[in-house]
Backbone as CSV, one residue per row, in Angstrom:
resi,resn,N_x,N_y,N_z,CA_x,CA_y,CA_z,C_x,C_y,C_z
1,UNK,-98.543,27.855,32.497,-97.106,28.130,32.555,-96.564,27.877,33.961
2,UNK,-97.397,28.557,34.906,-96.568,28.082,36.262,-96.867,26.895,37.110
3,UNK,-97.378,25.413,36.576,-97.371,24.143,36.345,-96.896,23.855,36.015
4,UNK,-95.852,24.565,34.718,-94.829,24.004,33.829,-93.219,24.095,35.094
5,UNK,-93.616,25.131,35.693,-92.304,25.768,36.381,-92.351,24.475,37.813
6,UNK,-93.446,24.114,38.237,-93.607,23.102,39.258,-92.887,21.588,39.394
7,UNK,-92.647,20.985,37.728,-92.545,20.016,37.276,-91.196,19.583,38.102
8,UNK,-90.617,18.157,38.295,-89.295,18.321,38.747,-88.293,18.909,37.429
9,UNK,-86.823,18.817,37.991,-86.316,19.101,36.802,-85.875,18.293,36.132
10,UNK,-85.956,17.204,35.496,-86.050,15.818,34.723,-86.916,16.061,33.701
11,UNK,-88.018,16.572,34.096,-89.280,17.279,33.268,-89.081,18.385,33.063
12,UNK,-88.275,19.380,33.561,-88.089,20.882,33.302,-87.563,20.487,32.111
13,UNK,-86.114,19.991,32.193,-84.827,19.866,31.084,-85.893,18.559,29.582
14,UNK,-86.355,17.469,30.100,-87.133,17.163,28.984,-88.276,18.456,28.107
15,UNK,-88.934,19.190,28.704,-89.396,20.152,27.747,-88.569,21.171,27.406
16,UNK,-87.502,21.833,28.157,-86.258,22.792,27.371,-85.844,22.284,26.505
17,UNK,-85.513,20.695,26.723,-84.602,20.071,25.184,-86.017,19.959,24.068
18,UNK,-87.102,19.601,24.047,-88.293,19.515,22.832,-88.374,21.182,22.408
19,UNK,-88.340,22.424,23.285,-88.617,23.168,22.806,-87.006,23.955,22.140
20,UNK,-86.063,23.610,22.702,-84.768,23.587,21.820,-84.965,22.843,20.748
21,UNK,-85.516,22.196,20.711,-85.437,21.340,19.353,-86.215,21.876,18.491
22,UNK,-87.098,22.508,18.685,-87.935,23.113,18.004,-87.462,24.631,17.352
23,UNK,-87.103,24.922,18.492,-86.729,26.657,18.157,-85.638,25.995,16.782
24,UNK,-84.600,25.050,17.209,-83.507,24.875,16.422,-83.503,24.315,15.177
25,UNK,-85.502,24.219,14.764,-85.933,23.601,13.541,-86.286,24.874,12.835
26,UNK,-86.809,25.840,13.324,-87.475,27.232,12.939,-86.026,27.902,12.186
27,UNK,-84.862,27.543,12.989,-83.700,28.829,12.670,-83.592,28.278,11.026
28,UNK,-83.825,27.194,11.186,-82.735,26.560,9.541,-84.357,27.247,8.350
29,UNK,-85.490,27.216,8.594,-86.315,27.755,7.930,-86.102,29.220,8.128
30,UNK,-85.778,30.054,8.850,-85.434,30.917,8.956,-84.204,31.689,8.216
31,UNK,-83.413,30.730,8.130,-82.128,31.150,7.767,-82.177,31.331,5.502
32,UNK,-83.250,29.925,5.556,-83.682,29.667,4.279,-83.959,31.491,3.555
33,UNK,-84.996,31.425,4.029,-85.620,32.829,3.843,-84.585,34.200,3.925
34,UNK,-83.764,33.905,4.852,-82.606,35.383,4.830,-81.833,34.836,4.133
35,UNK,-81.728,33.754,3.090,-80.850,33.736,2.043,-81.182,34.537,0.526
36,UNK,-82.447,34.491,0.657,-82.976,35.140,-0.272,-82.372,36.288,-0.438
37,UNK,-81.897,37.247,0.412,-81.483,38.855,0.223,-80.247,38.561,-0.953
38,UNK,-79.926,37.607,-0.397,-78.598,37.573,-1.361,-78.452,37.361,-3.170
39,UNK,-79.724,37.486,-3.272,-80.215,37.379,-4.918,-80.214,38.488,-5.450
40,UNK,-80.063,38.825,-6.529,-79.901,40.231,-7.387,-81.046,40.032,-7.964
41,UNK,-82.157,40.553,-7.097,-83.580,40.797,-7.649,-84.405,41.966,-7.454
42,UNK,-83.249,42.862,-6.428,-84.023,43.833,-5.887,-85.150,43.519,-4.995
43,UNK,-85.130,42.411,-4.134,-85.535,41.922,-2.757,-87.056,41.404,-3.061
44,UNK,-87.438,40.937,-4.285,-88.394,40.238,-4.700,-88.469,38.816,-4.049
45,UNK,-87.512,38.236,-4.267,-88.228,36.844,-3.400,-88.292,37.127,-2.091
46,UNK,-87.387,37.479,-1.451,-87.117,38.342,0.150,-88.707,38.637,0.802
47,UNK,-89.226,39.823,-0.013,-90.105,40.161,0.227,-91.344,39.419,0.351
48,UNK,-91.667,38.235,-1.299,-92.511,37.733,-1.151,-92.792,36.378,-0.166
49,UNK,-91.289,36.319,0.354,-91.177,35.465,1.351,-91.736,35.625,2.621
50,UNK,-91.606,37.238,3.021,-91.850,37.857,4.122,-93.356,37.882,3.838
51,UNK,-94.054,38.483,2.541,-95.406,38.507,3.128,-96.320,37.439,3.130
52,UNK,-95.626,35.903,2.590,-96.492,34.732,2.866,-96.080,34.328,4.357
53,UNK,-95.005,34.707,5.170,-94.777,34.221,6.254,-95.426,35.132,7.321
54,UNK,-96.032,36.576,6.506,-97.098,37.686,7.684,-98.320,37.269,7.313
55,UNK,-98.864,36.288,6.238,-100.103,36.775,6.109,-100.437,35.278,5.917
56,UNK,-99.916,33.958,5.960,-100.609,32.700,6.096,-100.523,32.487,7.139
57,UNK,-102.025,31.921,7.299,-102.773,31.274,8.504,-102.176,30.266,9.664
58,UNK,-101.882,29.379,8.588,-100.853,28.050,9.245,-99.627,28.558,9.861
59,UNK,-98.674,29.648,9.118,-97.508,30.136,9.285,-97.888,30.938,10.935
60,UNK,-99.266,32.145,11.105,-99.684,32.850,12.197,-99.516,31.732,13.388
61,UNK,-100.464,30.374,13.023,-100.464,29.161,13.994,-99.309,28.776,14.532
62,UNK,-98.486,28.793,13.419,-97.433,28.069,14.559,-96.129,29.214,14.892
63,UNK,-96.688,30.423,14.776,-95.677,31.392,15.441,-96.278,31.494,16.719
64,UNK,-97.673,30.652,16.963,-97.961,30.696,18.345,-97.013,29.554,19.420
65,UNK,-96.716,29.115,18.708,-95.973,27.802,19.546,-94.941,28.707,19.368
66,UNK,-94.127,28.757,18.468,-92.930,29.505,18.164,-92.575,30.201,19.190
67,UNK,-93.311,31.437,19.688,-93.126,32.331,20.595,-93.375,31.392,22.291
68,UNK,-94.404,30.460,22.284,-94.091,29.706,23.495,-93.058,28.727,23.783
69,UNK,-92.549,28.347,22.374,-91.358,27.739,22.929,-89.980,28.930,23.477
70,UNK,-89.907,29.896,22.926,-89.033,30.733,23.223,-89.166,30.864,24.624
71,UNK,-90.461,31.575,25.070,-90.720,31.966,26.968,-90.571,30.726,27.596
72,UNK,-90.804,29.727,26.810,-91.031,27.769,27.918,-89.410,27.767,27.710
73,UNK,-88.759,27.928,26.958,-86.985,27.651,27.289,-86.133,28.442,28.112
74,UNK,-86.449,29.778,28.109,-85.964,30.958,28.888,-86.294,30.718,29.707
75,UNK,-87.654,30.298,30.247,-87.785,30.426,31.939,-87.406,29.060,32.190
76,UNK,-87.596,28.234,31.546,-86.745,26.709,32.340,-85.638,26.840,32.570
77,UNK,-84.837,27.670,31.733,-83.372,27.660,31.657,-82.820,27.992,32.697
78,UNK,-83.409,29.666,33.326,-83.323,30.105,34.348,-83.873,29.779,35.761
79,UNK,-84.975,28.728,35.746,-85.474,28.425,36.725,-84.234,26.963,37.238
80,UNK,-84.123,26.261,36.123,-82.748,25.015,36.335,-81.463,25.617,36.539
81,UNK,-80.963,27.075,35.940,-80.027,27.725,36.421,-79.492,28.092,37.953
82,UNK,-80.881,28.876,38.722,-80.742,29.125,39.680,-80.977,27.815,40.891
83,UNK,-81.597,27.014,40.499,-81.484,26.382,41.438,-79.980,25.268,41.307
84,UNK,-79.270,25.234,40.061,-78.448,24.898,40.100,-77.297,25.563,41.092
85,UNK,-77.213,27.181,40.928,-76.755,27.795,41.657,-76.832,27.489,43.663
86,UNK,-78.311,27.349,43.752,-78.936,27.273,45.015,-77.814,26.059,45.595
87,UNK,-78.143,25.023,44.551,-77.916,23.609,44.904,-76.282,23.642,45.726
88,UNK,-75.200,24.451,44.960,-74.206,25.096,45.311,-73.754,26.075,46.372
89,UNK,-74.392,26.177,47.274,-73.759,27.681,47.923,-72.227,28.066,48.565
90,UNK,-71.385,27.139,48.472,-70.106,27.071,48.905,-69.719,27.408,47.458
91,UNK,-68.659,28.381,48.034,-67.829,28.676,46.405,-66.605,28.013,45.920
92,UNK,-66.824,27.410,44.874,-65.652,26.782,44.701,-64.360,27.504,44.985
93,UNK,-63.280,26.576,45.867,-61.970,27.178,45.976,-61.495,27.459,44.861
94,UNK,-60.271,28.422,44.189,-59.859,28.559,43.005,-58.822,27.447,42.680
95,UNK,-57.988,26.416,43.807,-57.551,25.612,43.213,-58.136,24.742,42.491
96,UNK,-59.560,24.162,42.569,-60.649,23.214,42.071,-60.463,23.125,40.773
97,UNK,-60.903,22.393,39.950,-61.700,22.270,39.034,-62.359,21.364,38.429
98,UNK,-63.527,22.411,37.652,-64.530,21.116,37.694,-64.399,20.764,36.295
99,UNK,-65.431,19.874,36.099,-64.931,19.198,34.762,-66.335,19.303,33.616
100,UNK,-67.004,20.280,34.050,-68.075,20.828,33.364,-67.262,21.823,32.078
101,UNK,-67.557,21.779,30.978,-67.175,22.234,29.684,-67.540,23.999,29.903
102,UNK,-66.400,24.530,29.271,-66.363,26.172,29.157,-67.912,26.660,28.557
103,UNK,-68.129,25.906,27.457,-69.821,26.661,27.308,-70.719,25.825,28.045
104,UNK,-70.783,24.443,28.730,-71.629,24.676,29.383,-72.109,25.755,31.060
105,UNK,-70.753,25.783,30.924,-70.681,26.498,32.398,-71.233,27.757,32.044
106,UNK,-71.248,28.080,30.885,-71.790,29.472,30.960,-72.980,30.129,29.626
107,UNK,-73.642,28.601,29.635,-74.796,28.453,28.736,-76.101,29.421,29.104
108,UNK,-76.094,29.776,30.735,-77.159,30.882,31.401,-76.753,32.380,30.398
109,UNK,-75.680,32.683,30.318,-74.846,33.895,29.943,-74.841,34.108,28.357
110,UNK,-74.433,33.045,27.792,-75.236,32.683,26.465,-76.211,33.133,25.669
111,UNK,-77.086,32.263,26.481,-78.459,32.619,26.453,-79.315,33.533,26.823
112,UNK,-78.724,34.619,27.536,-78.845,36.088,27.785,-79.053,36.669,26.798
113,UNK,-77.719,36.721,26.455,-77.642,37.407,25.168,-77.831,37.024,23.838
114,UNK,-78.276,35.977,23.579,-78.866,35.090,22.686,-80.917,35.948,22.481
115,UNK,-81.380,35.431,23.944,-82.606,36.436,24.009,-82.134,38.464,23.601
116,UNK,-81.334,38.882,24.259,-81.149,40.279,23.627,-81.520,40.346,22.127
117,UNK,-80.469,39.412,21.901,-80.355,39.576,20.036,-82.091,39.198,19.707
118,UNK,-82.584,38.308,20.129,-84.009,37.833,19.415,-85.012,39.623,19.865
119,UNK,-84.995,39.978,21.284,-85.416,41.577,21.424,-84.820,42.492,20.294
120,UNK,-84.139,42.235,19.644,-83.779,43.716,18.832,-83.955,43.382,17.262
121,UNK,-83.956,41.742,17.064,-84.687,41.122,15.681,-85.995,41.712,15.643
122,UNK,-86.567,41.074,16.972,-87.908,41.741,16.924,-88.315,43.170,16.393
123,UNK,-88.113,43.550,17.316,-88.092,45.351,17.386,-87.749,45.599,15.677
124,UNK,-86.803,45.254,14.834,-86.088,45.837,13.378,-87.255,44.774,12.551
125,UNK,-87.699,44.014,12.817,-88.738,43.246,11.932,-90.216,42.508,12.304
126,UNK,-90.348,41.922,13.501,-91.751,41.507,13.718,-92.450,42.939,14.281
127,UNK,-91.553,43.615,14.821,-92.599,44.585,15.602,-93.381,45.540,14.324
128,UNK,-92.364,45.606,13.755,-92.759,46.512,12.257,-94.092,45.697,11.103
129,UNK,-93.772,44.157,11.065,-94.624,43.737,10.340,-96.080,43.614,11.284
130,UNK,-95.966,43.441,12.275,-97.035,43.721,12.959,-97.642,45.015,12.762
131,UNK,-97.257,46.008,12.580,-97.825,47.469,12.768,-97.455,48.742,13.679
132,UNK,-96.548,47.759,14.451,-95.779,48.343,16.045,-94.902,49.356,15.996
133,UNK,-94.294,49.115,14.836,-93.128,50.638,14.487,-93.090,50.258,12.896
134,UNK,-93.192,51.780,12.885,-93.180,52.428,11.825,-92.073,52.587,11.064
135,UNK,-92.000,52.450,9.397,-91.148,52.400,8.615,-91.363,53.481,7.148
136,UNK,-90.368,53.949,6.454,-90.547,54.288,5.327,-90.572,54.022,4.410
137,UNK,-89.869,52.455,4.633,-89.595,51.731,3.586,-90.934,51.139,3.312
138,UNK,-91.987,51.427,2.326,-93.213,50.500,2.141,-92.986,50.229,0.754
139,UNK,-93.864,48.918,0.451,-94.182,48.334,-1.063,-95.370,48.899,-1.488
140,UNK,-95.318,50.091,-2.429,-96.716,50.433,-3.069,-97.228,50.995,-2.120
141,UNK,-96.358,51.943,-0.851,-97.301,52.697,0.149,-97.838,51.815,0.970
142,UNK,-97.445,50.337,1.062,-98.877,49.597,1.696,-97.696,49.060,2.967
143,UNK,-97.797,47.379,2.758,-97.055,46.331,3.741,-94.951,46.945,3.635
144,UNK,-94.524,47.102,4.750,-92.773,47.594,5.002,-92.361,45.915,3.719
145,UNK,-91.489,47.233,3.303,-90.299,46.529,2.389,-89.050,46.389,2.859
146,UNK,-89.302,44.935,3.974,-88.042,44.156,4.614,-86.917,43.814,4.213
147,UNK,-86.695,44.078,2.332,-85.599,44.294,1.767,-84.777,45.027,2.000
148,UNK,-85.776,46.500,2.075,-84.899,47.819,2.118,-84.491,47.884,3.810
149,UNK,-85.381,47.482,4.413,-84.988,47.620,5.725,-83.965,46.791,6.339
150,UNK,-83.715,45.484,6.101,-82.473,45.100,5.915,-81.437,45.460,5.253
151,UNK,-81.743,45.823,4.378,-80.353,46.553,3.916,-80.170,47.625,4.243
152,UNK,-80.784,48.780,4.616,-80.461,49.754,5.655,-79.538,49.485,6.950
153,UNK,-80.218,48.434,7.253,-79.813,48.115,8.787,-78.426,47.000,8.559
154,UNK,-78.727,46.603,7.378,-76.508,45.738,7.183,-75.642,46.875,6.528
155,UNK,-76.196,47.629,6.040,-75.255,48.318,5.468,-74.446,49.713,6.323
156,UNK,-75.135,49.319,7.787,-74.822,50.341,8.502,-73.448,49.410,9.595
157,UNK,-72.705,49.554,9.747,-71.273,49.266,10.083,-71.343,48.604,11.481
158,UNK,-71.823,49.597,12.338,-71.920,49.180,13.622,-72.925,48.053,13.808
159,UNK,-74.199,48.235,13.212,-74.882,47.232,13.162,-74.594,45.411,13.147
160,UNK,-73.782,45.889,11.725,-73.404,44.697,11.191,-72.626,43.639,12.083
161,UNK,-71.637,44.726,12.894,-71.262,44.239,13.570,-71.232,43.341,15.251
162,UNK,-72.303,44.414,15.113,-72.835,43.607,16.830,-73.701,42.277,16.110
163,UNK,-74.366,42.345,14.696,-74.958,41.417,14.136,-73.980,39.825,14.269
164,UNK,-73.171,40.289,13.265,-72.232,38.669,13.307,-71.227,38.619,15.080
165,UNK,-71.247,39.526,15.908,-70.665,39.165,17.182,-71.732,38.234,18.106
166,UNK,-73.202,39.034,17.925,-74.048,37.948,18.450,-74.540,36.761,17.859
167,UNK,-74.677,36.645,16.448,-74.573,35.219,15.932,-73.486,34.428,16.051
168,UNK,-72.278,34.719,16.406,-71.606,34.036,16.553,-71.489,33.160,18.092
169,UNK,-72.037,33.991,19.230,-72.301,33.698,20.354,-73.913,33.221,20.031
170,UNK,-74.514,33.243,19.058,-75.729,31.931,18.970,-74.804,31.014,18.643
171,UNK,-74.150,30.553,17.711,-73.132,29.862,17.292,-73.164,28.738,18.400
172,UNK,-72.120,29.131,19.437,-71.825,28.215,20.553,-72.710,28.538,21.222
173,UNK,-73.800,28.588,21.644,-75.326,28.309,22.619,-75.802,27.349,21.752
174,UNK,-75.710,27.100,20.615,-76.202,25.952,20.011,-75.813,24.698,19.855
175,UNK,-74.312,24.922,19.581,-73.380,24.320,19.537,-73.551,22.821,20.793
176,UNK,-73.813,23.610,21.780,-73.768,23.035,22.951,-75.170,22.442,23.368
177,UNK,-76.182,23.150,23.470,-77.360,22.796,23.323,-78.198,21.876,22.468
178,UNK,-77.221,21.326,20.964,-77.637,20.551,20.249,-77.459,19.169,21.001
179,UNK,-76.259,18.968,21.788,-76.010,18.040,22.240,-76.634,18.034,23.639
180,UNK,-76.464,19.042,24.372,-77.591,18.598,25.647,-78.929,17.966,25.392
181,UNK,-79.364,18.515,24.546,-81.203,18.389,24.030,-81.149,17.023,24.303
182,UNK,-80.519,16.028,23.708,-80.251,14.616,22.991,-80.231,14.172,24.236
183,UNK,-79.547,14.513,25.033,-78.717,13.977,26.220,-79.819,13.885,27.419
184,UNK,-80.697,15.187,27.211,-81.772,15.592,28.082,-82.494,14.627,28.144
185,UNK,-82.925,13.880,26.337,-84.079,13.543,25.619,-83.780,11.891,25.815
186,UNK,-82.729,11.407,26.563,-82.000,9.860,26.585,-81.387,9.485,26.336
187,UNK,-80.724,10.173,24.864,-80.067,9.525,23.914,-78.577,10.071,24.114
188,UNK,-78.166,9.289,24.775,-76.479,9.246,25.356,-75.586,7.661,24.444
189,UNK,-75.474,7.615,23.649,-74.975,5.976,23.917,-73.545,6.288,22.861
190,UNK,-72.439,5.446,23.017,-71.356,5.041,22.583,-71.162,5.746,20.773
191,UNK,-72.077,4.544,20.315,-72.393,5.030,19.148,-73.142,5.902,18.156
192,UNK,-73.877,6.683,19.083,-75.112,7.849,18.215,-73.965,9.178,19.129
193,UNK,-73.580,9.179,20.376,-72.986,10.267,20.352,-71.719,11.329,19.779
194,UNK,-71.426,10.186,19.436,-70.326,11.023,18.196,-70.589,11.454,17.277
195,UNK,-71.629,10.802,16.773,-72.920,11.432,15.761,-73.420,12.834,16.334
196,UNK,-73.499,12.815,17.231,-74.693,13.651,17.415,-73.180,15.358,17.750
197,UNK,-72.616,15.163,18.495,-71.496,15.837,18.634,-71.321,16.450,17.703
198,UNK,-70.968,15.450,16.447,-70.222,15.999,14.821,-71.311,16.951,13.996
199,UNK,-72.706,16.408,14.339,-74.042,17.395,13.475,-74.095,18.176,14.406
200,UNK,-73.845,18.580,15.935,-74.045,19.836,16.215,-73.272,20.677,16.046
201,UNK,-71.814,20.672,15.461,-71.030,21.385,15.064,-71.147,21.656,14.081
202,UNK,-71.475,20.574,13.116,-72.078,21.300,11.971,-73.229,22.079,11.627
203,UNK,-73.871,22.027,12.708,-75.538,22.624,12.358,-74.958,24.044,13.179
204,UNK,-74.061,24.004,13.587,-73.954,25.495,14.722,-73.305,26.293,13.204
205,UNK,-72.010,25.205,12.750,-71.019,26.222,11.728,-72.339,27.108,10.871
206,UNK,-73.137,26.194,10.243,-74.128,26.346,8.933,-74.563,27.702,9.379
207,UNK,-75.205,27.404,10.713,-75.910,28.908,10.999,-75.397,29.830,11.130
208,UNK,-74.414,29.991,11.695,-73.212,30.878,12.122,-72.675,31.892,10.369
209,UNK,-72.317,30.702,9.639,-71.644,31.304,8.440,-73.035,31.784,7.320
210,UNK,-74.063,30.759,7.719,-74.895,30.848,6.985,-75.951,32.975,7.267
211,UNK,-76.101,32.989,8.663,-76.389,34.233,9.225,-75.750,35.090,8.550
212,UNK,-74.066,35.118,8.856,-73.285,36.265,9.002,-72.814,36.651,7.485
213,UNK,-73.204,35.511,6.558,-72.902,36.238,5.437,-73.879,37.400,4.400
214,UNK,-74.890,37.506,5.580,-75.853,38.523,4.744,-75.110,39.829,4.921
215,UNK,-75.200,40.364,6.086,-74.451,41.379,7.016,-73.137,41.522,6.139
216,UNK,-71.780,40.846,5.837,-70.679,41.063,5.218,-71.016,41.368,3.935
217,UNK,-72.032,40.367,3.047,-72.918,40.673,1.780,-73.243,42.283,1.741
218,UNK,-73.823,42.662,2.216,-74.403,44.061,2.401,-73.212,44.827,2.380
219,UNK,-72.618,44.783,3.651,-71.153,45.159,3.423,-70.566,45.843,2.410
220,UNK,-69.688,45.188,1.620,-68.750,44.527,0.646,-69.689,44.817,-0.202
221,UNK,-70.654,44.336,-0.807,-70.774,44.024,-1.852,-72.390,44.767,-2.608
222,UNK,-73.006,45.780,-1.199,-74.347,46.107,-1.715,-73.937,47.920,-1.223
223,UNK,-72.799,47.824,-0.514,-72.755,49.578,0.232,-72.725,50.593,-1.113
C-alpha cells in the first residue's frame, strides 16, 4: 500500500479511476439485490440473496478486492487532494474564478461523506453478517434476517432520511467521477465524450432513484 502512495500522480489518478470503476461495477450488483426487498414475499429472495452473497467462496474472494479498492480510492483521493491543496498555497482572491466545475471542486467533501455512509452500511449489515453486532432479527434462530432488519431500519423516519440525503450526495460523487475515471483512463476525445457525459448521468440518476426507492417503499407503503 505505501508503494502505491509513492507512485507519481498520473499513476495515483490511473489506479483511483480502475478502482472507481470497479467500486462503480459492484453498486449496480448491489443495487440488483436491494431490489429484491421490494417483492411481496416476505423477504425471501432478499434473504436468499444475502446468504449466497455471505456464504460463497468466489463472492468472499472478491469482497477482498472490493474492500481494497475502497481503502486504494480513499487514500489516493486524499493523498491527490492534499497535495493539490499544497500545490496551491496562495488563496484565491474572491474576485477570481476558476473554471473547475462545482462538484469537482468539492469531490474531497463528497467523498467524505460518501465513506461515512459506506461506515454506517457497514455497521447496520456487514458488521452483523459477520458476527460483529448482534441482532434479533434471526432466520430459524440461526443466520440475521436482513429483511427484517432493513425494514426496521427504513421504516424508521429519521433514518430514511439521512438514507436518501446521502445517496443522493453518492448521486453527484458519481456523477462526476464517472467521467473523471475515463478522462483519468485517456479517453477524452470529441466523440466518445458526450457519450460518456450522457451514461454518467444516467448511471448516477439509476442509482440515486434506484437506492432511494427502497427507503420511501418502506415508508409509504410497508409502515
Amino acid at each position: 500500500m505505501k508503494s502505491i502512495l509513492n507512485y507519481s500522480s498520473l499513476s495515483k489518478k490511473y489506479i483511483m479511476a480502475l478502482a472507481g470503476v470497479f467500486l462503480m461495477s459492484f453498486l449496480v450488483i448491489h443495487l440488483a439485490i436491494n431490489l429484491c426487498l421490494l417483492r411481496d414475499d416476505g423477504g425471501e429472495w432478499f434473504n436468499a440473496a444475502a446468504h449466497f452473497m455471505g456464504t460463497n467462496y468466489i463472492i468472499k474472494f472478491f469482497e477482498i478486492f472490493l474492500f481494497a479498492g475502497i481503502i486504494i480510492h480513499v487514500l489516493i483521493g486524499v493523498v491527490l487532494q492534499v497535495k493539490n491543496w499544497m500545490s496551491r498555497p496562495v488563496a484565491y482572491k474572491s474576485g477570481n474564478k476558476s473554471t473547475t466545475s462545482f462538484f469537482s471542486k468539492y469531490m474531497i467533501y463528497t467523498g467524505a461523506v460518501v465513506f461515512i455512509f459506506f461506515i454506517i452500511h457497514f455497521m447496520n449489515f456487514y458488521f452483523m453478517k459477520m458476527g460483529w453486532v448482534e441482532t434479533t432479527f434471526k432466520i430459524r434462530g440461526e443466520e440475521p434476517n436482513f429483511y427484517l432488519v432493513a425494514q426496521a431500519l427504513f421504516s424508521n423516519t429519521n433514518y430514511s432520511i439521512l438514507y436518501i440525503v446521502l445517496i443522493t450526495i453518492l448521486g453527484f460523487h458519481l456523477n462526476h467521477a464517472f467521467q473523471s475515471a475515463f478522462q483519468s483512463l485517456g479517453i477524452n476525445h470529441p466523440t466518445y465524450t458526450p457519450f460518456i457525459k450522457t451514461f454518467a448521468t444516467f448511471y448516477s440518476i439509476l442509482i440515486v432513484v434506484g437506492f432511494n426507492i427502497i427507503p420511501l417503499f418502506f415508508l409509504f407503503f410497508k409502515a
